[in-house]
Structures are given as C-alpha cells and as structure tokens.
RONU-452115 format. One record per atom (N, C-alpha, C): residue number from 1; residue in three letters; atom name; x negated, y, z negated. Coordinates in nm, 3 decimals, always signed. Each point is the difference from the previous one (the first is absolute). Last residue first. Example, Ala and Ser with C-alpha at 12.3 -4.5 7.8 and 13.67 -1.06 7.14 Angstrom:
2
    nr   rest   atom         u         v         w
     2    SER      N    -1.285    -0.225    -0.708
     2    SER     CA    -0.082    +0.119    -0.006
     2    SER      C    +0.077    +0.109    -0.073
     1    ALA      N    -0.029    -0.572    +0.007
     1    ALA     CA    +0.089    +0.119    +0.000
     1    ALA      C    -0.090    +0.120    +0.000
This chain:
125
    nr   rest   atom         u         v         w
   125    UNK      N    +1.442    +2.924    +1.155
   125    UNK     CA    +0.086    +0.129    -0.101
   125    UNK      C    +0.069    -0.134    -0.109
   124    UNK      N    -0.498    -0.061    +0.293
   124    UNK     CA    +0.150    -0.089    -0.039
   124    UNK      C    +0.115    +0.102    -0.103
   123    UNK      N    -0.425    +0.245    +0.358
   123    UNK     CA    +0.033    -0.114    -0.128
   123    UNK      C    +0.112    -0.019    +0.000
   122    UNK      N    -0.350    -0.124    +0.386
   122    UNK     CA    +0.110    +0.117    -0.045
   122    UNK      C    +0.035    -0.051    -0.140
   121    UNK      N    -0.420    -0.071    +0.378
   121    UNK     CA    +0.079    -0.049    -0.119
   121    UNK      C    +0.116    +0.147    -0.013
   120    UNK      N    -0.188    -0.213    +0.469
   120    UNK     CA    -0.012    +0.092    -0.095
   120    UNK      C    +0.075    -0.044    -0.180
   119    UNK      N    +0.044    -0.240    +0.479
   119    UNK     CA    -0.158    +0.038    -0.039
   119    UNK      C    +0.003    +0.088    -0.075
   118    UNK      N    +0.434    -0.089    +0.079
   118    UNK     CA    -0.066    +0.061    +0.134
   118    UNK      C    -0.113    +0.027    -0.050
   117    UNK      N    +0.137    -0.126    -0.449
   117    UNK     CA    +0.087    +0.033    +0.133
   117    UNK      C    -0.042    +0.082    +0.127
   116    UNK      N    -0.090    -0.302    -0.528
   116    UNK     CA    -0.034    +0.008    +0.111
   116    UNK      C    +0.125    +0.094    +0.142
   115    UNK      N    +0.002    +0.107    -0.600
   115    UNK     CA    +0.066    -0.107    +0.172
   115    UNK      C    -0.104    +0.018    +0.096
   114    UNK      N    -0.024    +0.125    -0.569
   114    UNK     CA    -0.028    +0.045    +0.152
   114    UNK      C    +0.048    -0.124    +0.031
   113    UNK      N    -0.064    -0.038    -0.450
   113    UNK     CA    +0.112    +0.198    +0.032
   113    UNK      C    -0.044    +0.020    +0.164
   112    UNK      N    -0.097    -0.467    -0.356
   112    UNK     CA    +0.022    -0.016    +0.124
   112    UNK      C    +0.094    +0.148    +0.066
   111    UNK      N    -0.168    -0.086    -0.462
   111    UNK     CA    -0.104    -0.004    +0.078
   111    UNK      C    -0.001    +0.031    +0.178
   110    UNK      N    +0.371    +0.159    -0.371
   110    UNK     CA    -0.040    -0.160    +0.021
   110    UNK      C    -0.127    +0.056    +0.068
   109    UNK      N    +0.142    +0.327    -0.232
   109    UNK     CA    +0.073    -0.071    -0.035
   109    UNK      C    -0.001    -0.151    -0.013
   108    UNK      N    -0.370    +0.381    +0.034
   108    UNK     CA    +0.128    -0.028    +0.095
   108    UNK      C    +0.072    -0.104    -0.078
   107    UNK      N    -0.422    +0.188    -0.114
   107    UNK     CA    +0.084    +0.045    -0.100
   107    UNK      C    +0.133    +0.023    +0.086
   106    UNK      N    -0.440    -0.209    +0.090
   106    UNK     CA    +0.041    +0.157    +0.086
   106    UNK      C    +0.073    +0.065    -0.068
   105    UNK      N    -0.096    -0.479    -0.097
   105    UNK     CA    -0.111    +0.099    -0.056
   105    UNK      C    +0.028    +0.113    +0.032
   104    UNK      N    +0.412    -0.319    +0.006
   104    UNK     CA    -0.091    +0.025    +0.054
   104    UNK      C    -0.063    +0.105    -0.063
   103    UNK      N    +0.377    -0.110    -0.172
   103    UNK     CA    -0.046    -0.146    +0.001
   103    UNK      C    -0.154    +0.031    +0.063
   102    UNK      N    +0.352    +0.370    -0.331
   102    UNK     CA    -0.079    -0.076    +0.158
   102    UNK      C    -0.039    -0.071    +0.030
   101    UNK      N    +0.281    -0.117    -0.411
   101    UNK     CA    -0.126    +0.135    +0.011
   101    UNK      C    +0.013    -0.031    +0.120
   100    UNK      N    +0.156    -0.346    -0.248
   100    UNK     CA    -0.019    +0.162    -0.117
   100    UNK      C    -0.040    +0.120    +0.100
    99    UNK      N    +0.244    -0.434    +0.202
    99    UNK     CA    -0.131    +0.015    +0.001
    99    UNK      C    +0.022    +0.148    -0.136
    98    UNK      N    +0.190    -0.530    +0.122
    98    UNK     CA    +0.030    +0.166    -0.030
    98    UNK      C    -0.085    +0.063    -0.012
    97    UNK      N    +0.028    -0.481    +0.326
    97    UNK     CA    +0.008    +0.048    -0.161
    97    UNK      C    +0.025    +0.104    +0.040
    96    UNK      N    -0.072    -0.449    +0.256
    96    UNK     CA    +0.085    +0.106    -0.017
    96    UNK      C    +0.021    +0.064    -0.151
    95    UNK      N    -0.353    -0.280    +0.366
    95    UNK     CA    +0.011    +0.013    -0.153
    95    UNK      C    +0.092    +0.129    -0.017
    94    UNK      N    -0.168    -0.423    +0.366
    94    UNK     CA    +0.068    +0.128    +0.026
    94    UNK      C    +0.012    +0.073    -0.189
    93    UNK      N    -0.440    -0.321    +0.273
    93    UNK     CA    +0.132    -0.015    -0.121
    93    UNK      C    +0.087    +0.153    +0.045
    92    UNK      N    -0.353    -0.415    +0.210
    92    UNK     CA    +0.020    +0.093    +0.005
    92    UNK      C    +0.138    +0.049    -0.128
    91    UNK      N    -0.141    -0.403    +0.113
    91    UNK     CA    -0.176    +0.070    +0.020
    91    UNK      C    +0.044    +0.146    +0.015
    90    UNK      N    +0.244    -0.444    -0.015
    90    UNK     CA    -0.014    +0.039    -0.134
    90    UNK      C    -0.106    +0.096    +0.031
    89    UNK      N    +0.304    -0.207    +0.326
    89    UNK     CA    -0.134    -0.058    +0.006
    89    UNK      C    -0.049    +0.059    -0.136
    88    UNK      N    +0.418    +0.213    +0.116
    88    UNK     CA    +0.025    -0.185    +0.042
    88    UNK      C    -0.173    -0.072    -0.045
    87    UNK      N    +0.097    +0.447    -0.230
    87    UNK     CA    +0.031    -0.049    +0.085
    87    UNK      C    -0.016    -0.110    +0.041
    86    UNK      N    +0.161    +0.271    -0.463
    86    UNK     CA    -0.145    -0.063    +0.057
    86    UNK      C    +0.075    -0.059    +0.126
    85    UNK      N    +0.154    +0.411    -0.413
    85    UNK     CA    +0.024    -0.089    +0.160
    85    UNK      C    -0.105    -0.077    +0.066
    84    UNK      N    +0.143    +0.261    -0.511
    84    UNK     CA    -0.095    -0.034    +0.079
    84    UNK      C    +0.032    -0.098    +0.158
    83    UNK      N    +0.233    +0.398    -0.410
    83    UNK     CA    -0.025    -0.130    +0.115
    83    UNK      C    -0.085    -0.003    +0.043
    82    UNK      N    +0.023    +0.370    -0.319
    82    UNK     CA    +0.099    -0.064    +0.007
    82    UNK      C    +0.016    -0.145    +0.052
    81    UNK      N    -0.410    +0.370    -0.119
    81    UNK     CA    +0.080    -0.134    +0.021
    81    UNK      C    +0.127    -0.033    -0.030
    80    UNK      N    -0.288    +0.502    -0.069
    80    UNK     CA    +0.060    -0.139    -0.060
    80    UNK      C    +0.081    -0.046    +0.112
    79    UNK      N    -0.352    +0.332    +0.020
    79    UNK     CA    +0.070    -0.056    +0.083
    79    UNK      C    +0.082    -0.117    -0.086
    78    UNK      N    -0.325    +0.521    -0.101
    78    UNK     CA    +0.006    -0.171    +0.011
    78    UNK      C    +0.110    -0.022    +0.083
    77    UNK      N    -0.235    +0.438    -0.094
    77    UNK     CA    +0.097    -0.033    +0.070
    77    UNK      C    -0.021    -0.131    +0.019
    76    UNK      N    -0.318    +0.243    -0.254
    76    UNK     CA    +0.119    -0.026    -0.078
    76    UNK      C    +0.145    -0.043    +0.058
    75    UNK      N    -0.502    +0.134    +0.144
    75    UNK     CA    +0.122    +0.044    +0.033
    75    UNK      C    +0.147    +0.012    -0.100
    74    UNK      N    -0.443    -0.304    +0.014
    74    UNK     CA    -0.018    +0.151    -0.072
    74    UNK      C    +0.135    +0.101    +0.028
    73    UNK      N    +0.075    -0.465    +0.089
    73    UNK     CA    -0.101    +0.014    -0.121
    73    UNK      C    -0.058    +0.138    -0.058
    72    UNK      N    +0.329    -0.182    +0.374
    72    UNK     CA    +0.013    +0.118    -0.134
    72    UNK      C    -0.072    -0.025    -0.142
    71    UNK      N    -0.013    -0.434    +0.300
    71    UNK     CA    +0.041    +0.122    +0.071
    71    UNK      C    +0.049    +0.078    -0.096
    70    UNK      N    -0.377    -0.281    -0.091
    70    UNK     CA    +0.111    -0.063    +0.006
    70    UNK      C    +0.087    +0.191    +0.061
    69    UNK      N    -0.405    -0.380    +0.079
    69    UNK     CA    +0.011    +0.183    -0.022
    69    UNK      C    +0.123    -0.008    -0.016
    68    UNK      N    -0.495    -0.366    +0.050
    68    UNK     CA    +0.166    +0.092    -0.032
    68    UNK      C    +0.055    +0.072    -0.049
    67    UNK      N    -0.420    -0.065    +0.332
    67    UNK     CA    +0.014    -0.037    -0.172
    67    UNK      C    +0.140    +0.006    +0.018
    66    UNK      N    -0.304    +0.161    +0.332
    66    UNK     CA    -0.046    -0.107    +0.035
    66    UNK      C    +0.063    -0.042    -0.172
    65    UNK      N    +0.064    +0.382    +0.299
    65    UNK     CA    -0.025    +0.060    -0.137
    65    UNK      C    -0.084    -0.160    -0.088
    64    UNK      N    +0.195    +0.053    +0.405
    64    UNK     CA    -0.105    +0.108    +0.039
    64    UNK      C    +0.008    -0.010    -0.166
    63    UNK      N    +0.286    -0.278    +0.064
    63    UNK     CA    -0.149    -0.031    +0.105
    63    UNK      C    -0.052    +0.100    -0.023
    62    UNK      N    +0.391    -0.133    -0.361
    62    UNK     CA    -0.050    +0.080    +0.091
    62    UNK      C    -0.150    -0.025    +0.056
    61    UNK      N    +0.448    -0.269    -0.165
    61    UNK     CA    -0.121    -0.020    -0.001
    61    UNK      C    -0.071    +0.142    +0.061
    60    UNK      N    +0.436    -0.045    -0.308
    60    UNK     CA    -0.045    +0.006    +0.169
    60    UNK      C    -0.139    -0.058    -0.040
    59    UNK      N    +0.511    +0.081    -0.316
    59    UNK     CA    -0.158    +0.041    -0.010
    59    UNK      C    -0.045    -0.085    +0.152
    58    UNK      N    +0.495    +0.152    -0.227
    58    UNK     CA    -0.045    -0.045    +0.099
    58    UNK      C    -0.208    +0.022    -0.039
    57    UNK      N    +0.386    -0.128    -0.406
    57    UNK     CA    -0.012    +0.117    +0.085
    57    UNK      C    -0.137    -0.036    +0.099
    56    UNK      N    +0.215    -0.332    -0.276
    56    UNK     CA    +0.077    +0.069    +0.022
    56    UNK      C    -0.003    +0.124    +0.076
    55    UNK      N    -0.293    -0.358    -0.231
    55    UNK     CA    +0.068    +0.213    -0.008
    55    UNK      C    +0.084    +0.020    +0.011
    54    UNK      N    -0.162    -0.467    +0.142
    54    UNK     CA    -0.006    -0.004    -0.168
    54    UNK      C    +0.009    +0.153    -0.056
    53    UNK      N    -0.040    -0.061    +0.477
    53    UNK     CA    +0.112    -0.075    -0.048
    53    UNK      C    +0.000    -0.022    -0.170
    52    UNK      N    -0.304    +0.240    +0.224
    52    UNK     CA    +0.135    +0.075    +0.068
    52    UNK      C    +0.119    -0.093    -0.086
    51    UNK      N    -0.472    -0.117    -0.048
    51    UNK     CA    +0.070    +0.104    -0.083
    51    UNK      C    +0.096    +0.059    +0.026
    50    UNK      N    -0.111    -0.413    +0.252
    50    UNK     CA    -0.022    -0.014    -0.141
    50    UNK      C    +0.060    +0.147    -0.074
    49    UNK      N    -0.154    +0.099    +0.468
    49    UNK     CA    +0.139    -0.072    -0.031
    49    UNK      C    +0.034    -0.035    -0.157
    48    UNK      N    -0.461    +0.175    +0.098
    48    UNK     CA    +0.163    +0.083    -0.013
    48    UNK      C    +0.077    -0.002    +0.032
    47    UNK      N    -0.325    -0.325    -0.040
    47    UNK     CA    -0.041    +0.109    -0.127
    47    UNK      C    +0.142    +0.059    +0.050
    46    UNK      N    -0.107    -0.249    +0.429
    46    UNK     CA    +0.084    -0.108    -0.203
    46    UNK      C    -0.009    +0.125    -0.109
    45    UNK      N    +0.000    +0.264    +0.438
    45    UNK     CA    -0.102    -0.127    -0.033
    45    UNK      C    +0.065    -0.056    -0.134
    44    UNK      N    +0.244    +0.379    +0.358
    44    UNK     CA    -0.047    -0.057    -0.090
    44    UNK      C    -0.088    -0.135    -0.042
    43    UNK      N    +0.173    +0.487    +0.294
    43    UNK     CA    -0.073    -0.114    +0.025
    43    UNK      C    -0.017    -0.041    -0.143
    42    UNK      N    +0.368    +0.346    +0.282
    42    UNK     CA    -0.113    -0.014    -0.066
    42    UNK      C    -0.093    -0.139    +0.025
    41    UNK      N    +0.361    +0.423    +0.175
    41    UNK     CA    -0.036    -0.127    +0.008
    41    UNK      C    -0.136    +0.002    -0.062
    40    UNK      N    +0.486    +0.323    -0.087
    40    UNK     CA    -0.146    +0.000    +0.039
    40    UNK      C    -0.063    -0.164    +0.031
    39    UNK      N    +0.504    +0.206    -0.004
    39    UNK     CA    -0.065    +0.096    -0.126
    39    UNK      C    -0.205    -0.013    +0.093
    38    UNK      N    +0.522    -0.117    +0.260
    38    UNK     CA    -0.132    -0.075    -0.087
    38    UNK      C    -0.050    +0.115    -0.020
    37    UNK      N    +0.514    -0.086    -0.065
    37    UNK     CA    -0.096    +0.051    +0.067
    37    UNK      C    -0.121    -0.010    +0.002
    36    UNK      N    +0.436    -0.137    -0.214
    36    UNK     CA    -0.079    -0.081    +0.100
    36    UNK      C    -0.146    +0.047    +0.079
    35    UNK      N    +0.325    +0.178    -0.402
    35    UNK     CA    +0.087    +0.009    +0.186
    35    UNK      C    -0.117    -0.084    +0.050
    34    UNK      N    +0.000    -0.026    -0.432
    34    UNK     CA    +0.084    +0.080    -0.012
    34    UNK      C    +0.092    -0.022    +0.134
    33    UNK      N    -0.440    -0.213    -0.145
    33    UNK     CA    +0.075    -0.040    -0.047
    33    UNK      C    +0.165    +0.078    +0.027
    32    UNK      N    -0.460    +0.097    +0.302
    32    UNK     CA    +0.054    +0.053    -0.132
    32    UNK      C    +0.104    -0.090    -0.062
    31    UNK      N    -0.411    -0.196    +0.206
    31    UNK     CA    +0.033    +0.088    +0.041
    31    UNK      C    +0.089    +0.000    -0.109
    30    UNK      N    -0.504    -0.197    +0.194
    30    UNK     CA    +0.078    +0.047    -0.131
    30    UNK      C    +0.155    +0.042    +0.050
    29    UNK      N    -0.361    -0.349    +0.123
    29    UNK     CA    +0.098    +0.145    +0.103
    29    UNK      C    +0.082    -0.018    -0.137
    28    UNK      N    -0.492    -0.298    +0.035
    28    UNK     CA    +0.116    +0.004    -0.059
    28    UNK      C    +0.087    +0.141    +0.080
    27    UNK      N    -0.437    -0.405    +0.105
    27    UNK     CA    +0.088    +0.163    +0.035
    27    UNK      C    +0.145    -0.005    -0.064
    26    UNK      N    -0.494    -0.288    -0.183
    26    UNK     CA    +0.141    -0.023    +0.077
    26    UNK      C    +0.032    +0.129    +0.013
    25    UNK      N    -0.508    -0.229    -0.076
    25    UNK     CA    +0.132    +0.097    +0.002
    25    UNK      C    +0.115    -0.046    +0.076
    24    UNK      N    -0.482    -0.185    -0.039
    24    UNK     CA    +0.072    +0.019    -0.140
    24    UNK      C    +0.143    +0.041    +0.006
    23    UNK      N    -0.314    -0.022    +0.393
    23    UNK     CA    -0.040    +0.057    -0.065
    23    UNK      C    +0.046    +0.004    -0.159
    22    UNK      N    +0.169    -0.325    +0.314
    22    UNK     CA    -0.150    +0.026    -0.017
    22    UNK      C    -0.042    +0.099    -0.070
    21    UNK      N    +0.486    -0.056    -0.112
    21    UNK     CA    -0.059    +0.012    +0.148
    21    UNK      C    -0.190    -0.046    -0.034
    20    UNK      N    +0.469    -0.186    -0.274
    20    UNK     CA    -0.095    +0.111    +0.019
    20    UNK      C    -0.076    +0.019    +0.143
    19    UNK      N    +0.473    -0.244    -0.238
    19    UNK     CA    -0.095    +0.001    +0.115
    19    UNK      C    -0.101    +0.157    +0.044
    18    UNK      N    +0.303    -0.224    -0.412
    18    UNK     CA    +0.023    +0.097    +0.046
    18    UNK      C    -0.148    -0.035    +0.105
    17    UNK      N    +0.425    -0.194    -0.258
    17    UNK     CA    -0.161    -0.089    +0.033
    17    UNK      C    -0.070    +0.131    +0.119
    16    UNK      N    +0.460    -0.171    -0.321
    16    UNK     CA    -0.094    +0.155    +0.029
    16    UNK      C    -0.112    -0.077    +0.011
    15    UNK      N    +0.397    -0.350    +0.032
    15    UNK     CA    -0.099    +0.052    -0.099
    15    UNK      C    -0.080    +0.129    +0.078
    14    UNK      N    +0.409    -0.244    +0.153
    14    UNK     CA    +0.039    +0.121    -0.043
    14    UNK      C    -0.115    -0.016    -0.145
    13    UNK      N    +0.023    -0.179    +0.569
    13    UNK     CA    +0.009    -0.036    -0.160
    13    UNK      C    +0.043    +0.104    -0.075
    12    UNK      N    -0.076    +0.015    +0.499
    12    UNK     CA    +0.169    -0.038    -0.061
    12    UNK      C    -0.001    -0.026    -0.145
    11    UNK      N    -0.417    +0.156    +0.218
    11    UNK     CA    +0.108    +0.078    +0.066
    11    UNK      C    +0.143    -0.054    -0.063
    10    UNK      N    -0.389    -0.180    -0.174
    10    UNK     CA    -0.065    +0.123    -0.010
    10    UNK      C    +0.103    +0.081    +0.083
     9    UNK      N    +0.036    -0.462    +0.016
     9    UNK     CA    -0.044    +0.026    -0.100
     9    UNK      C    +0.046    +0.147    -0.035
     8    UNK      N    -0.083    -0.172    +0.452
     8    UNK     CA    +0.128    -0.033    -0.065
     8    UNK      C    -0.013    +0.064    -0.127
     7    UNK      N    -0.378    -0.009    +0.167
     7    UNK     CA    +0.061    +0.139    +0.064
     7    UNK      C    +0.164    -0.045    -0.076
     6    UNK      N    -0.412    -0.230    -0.310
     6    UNK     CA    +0.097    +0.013    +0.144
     6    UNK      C    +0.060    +0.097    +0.046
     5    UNK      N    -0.470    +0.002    -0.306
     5    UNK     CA    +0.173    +0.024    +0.005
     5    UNK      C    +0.059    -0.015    +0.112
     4    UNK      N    -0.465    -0.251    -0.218
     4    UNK     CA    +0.068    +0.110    +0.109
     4    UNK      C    +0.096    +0.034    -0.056
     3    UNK      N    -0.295    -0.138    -0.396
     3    UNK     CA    +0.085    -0.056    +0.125
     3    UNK      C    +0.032    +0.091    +0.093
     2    UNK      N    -0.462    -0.027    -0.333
     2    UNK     CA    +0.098    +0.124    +0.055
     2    UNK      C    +0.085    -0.063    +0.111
     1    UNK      N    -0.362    -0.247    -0.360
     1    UNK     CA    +0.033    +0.022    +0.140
     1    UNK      C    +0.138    +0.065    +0.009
C-alpha cells in the first residue's frame, strides 16, 4: 500500500517527491542559465526526469511522439543542466541550463520569438 504524501511534506520537506499529473506528466520551463530567459516548455514523466537527472542533459516526454526524446537527439542542440528548480507543490520544474544550439524546432533561439500585441503576434527583437 502506496502512503499519501502530506501537502506539509511535499511543500516544506526537503525529499523530491515529484507530483505527477493524471496523465504521468509534469511541466518543466526550460530557461537560459546565462540571462534567465525561457528557451522552451516541456513535459516530463518519471523516464525523463530519472534521465535528466542521472545526464545531466535535458530529455522530455514527447506526446506527439508518445516516448522519450531527449532534446538534440537528432539536432545535436542538447541542453545541459545546470539547476533544477522545483515548485512549492513538486508538479512543476524550472530547469536552468546551456543550450548547444537553438532551443526551438524553427531554429529560433527560444521557442518563445513572438509577443502577443493588439491581437497580433509580433516578433520579440
């Protein structure tokens, strides 16, 4: 039998007790170790936390791809880990690393190259 985890527990303790969602996943926000900036948001299941943390370099759960993927697998633009940041409830993670490469598939820097503005996107100079 599987004990609860107290909210006490799990917000002021200091064991990693990482709070999955129904579907398996947690939302990780990558961003740059350098200046703060966020690079891309992801999603991880136990498989690619475990390898993030025993790599050293960032790996995801990918949905559309339904496996794990570790970022610059074919790219060669990985993400080494520097920090990991877990929030008050453990279900989400901030992960400050270096990236080899564009972070985004577009071959943008970060994922995030547009602003919402006056209903329109603009891009972020």
């Amino acid at each position: 039998m599987v004990s609860e985890v107290s909210p006490a527990e799990r917000e002021s303790g200091t064991s990693f007790l990482p709070k999955f969602g129904a579907d398996g996943l947690l939302t990780a926000v990558v961003v740059d170790a350098n200046d703060g900036s966020v690079l891309m948001v992801a999603h991880m299941d136990r498989e690619a936390l475990d390898a993030t943390t025993t790599s050293g370099e960032a790996y995801f759960h990918s949905r559309s791809r339904g496996r794990l993927w570790k970022k610059g697998e074919t790219s060669g633009n990985v993400l080494r880990v520097e920090e990991i940041l877990v929030d008050c409830d453990q279900d989400a993670l901030v992960i400050r690393a270096q990236a080899a490469g564009p972070t985004c598939h577009t071959g943008a820097r970060s994922c995030f190259y547009r602003r919402l503005e006056g209903g329109e996107l603009q891009p972020v100079a």
